[in-house]
C-alpha positions in Angstrom: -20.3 -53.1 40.4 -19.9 -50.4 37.6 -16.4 -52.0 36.2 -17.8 -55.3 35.3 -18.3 -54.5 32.1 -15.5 -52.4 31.1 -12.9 -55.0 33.1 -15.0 -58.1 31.3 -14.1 -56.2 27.8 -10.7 -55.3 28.8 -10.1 -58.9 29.7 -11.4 -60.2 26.7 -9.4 -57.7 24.5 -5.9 -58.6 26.8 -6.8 -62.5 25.5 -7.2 -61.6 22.2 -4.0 -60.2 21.7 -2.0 -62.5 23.8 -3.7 -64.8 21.4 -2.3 -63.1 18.1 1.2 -62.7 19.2 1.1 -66.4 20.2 -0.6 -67.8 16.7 1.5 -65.2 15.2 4.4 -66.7 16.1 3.6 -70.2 15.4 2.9 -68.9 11.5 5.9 -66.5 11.4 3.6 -63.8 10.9 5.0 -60.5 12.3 1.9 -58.3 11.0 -0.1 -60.3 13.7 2.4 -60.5 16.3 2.2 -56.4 16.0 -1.1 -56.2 16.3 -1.7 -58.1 19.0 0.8 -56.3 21.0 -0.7 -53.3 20.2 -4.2 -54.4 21.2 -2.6 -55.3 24.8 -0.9 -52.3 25.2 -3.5 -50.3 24.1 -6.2 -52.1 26.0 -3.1 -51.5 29.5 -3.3 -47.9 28.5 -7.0 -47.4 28.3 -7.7 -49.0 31.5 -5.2 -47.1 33.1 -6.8 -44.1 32.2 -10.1 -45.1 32.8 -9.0 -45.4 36.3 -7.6 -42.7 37.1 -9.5 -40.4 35.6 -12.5 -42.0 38.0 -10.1 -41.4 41.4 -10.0 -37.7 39.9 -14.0 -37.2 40.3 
């Protein structure tokens, strides 16, 4: 019950990037495309962390 918020955020972050890489391709705009791949990537790495860090405990 505790990773409903964090996996709601994560989820929303994931969708937000996924949805600058796609609008960033439809304008040719590789600044965007960047950053939404880095927002996904980042968001993958956090989680990861997140979770194992908690199977450490």
């Amino acid at each position: 019950m505790m990773y409903v918020i964090p996996v709601a955020v994560a989820l929303l972050a994931i969708a937000l990037g996924v949805a600058g890489v796609v609008f960033g391709e439809a304008d040719d705009s590789p600044g965007l495309q960047a950053l939404g791949a880095a927002l996904v990537i980042a968001t993958i790495v956090f989680g990861v962390r997140l979770v194992l860090r908690r199977r450490r405990r």
